[in-house]
C-alpha positions, 0 to 999 in steps of 0.5 A, a space after each residue: 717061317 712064322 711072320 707076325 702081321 700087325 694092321 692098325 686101322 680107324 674105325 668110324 661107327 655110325 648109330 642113330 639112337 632115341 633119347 628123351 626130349 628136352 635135355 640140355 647140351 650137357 645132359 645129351 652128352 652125358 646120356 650118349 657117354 652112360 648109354 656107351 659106357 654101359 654097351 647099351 649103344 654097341 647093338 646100334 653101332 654100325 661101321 661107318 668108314 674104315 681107315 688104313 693107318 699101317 701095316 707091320 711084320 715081324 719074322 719070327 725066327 726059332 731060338 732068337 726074338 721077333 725080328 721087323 720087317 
């Protein structure tokens, strides 16, 4: 029997970044998204929580459609 399991977690990521003094609000925030955006920040990221949302199997049967459980 195959069963196809399904796991829906939130994953919180935590980075501590340098950015250049003396930026306005929306400039902060607009550096943080650019250096996002461009996978700049992804080396930075470290877990930092993880959230159990849900858990999902469906049998998988020969000759027929998936199946919950």
């Amino acid at each position: 029997m195959k069963v196809i399991v399904t796991v829906v977690e939130k994953i919180i990521s935590e980075a501590h970044i340098d950015i250049p003094d003396g930026l306005n609000q929306s400039a902060i925030k607009q550096h943080i998204v650019d250096r996002y955006n461009t996978g700049e920040m992804s080396t930075d990221m470290n877990i930092f929580q993880v959230e159990f949302e849900s858990i999902n199997a469906q049998i998988v049967q020969e000759n027929s459609s998936p199946k919950s459980a």
